[in-house]
N, C-alpha and C positions, 0 to 999 in steps of 0.2 A: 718709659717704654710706651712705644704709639699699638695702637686698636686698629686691626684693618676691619675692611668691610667691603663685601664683594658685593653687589646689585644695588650699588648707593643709589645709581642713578633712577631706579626702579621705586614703584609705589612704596611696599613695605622698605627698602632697604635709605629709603628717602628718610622717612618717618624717626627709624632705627638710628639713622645719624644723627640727628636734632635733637635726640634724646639722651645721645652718650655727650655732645656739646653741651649741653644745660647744664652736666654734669663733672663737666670742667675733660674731656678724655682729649688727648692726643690722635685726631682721627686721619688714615691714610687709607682711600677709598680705589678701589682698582677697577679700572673702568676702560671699556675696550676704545680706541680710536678713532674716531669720526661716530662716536655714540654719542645719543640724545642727552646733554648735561644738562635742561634747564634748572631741575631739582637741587644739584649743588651748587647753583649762581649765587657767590655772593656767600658762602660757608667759609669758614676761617678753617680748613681742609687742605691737607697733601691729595693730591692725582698720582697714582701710581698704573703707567698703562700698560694694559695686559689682557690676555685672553685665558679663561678656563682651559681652552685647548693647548697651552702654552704654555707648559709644566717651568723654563724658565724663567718666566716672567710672572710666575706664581714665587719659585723663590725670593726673586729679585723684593718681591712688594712685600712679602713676610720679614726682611732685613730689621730688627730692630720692633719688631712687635710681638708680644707677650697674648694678644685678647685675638678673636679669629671672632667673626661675625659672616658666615658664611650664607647671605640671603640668593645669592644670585640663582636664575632660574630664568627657564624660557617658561613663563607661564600665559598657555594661551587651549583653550578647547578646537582648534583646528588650525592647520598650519599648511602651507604649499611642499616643505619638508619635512613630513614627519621624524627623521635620522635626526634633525635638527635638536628636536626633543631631549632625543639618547645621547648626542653628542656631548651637550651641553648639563643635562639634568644629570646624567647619569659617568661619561668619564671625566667631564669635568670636574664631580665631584669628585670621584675619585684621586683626579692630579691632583687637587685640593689638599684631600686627607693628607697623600704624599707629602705634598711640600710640608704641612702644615706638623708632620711628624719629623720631617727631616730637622725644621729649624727648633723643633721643643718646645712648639707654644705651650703656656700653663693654661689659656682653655677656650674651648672651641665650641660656640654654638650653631648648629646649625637647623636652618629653615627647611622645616620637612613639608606637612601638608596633612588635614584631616584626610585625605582624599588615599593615605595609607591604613585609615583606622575602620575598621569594618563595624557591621549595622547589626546588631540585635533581630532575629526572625521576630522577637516578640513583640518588635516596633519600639523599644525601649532607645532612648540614647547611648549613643555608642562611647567607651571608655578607649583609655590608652589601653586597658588590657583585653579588648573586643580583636579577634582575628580577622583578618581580611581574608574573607573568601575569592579563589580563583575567577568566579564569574562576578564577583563587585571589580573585575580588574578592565572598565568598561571604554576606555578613553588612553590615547595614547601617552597623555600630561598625567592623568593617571598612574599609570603600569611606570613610565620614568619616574617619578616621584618615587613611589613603592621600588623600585630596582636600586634606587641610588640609597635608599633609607638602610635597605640589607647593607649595605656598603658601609655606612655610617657605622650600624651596629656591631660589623665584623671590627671596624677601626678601633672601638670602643673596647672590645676586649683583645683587643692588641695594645692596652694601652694609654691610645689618646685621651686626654681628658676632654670628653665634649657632653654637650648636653644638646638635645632633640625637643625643637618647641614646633607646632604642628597647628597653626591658623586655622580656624572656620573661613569666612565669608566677610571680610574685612572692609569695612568702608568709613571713608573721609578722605582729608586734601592729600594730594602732591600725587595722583593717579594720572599722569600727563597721558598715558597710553591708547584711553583705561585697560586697566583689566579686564576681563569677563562681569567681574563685581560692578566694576565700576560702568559698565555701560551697558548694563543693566538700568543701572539709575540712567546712565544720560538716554539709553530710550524711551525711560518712561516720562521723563522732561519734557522729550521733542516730540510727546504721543504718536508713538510709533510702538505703543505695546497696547494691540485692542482684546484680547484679552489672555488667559492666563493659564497652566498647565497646573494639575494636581499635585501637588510636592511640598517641600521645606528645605529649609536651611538655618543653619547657628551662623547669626549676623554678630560681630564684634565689632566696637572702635578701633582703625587702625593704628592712631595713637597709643590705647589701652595691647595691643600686640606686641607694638616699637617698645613699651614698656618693659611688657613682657620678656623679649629679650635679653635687655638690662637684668633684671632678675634672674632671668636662669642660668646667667654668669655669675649673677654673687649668691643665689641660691640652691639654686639646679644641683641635684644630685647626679653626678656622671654617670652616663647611660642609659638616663631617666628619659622618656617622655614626657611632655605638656601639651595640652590642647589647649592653644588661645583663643577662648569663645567666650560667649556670653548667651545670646539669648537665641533660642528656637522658635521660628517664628516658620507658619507656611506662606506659600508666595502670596495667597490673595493679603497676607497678613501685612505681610514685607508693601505691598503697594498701598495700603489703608494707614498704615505710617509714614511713606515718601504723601502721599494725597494731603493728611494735614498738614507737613512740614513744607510742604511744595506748592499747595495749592491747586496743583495740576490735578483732576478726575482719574482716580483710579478703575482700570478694567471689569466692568460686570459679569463677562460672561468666560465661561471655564471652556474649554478646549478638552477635547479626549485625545488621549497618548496617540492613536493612530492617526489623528491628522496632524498631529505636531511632528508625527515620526515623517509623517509626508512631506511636511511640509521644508523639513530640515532636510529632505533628499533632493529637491528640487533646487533648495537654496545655496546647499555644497555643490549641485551639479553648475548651476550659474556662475558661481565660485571660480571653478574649475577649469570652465571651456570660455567665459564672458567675461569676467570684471579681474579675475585674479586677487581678489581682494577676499580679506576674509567675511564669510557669510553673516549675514541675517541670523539664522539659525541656525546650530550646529548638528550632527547626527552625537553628539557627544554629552552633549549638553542635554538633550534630550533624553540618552540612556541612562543620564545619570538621574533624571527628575523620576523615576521609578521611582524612588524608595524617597524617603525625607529624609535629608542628609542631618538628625539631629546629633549632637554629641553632650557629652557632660564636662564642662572644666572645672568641675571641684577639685580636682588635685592641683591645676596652676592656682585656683582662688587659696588655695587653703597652705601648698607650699612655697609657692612664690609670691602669694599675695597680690595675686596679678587685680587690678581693677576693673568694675563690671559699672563705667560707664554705662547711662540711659542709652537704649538704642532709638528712642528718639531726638537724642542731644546728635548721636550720630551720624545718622541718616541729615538732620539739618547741616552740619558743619559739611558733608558731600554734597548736598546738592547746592549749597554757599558758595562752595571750590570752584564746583561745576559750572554756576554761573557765572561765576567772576573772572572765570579764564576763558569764557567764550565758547565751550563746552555744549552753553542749553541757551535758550532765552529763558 
């Protein structure tokens, strides 16, 4: 029986594939048409093409596969179509489920997001079993994520066998895009980050995730949550680590919320009416740097065994990537 896997082409679902291949898995990756493949050049890989909005061509690619690796996702903190988000993040997965109940896979993992997992008032990290409050629902990749995860969870007791693994802040190679993570790094490269907002984040190896995965297939208790994290770092923190691994001068001076919030209204508004391009700074991105987005993954460390790779081994193997594809000088 063949493994599919939906967002192969994408950072994490890159990763995820490389890892069930090491492993000897039968992989057929679903990927939409005239989409960026450079990630699977050159994989010893089935292409099965198809759209999440395309409930038969969700069947068509489940023919014959037993494992569901469901990474795919519009992951972006601002977009020219928000709908885009819902379309994709949220009925997408749902035709997913669908298909994915129709043909009787034995089991289904799917890629949710810390960004469902709510924050402690006491500033404590936040656990799978932490609530998300209404007003942490701050961003529209956000609120989809969170919308589609309900969905997830209704499938679950309908049944599906799937298990929920839910990424922090994920960096290393094959981020062609980048992501929000990942160009992060590449502006701090191209010193275009002079200085820096009050916040945090749980930074992982992306590798140490793609992992993760793999495990919550052969360990993952059905219905269970994971947070794939490792380490809690705040942003001045995050760039005094890219600084030694990089060498590039990390930002001295702090910014207050209210000229960041400025500053990201100006840069959506340029966005918007000027470049069409997605901004500089986001109003999203910035809502979310309120609070420190820390979490705890001792439950993937301790039932999955997920690995807590050095987040300095990490950050080096990304900004390696970064340079070597032309990314940063």
């Amino acid at each position: 029986m063949k493994t599919l896997v939906t967002g192969g082409t994408g950072f994490i679902g890159a990763n995820v594939i490389r890892v069930l291949l090491r492993r000897g898995a039968e992989i057929r990756a679903l990927v939409r048409r005239g989409s960026d493949q450079r990630n699977l050049a050159g994989l010893d890989i089935e292409l099965a093409y198809g759209d999440l909005r395309d409930p038969p061509s969700l069947a068509a690619a489940l023919k014959g596969c037993d494992t569901v690796y469901h990474v795919a996702a519009v992951y972006a903190l601002w977009t020219p179509d928000r709908q885009e988000l819902y379309a994709s993040n949220v009925a997408g997965t749902t035709n997913m489920l669908d298909a994915a109940l129709a043909a009787g896979v034995q089991k289904l993992v799917y890629t949710s997001s810390v960004g469902t997992i709510g924050l402690p008032k006491d500033g404590r990290p936040g656990t799978e079993e932490t609530p998300l409050q209404p007003a942490e629902l701050v961003a529209d990749y956000k609120r989809s994520k969170y919308l589609a995860e309900r969905e997830v969870l209704a499938y679950a007791q309908r049944g599906l066998p799937l298990v929920i693994v839910n990424p922090s802040f994920p960096v290393g190679p094959w981020d062609i895009k980048p992501t929000p993570s990942g160009q992060l790094i590449v502006n701090f490269l191209r010193g275009k980050i002079p200085a820096y907002v009050e916040t945090g984040l749980n930074v992982v190896d992306v590798e140490d995730v793609a992992l993760g995965h793999v495990l919550a297939a052969e360990r993952g208790r059905p219905g269970e949550r994971y947070i794939l994290g490792h380490r809690n770092l705040t942003l001045a923190e995050v760039f005094r680590v890219l600084e030694a691994v990089s060498g590039v001068k990390a930002p001295r001076r702090r910014i207050p919320y209210g000229l960041a919030y400025l500053s990201a209204c100006v840069s959506e508004l340029v966005s918007r009416t000027i470049t069409h391009r997605a901004p500089f700074v986001t109003l999203a991105g910035v809502r979310l740097s309120r609070k420190r987005m820390f979490f705890d993954a001792a439950k993937a460390v301790r039932e999955l065994r997920l690995p807590q790779t050095p987040i300095e081994e990490a950050f080096r193997k990304a900004v390696r990537w970064f340079r070597e594809h032309g990314y940063a000088p």
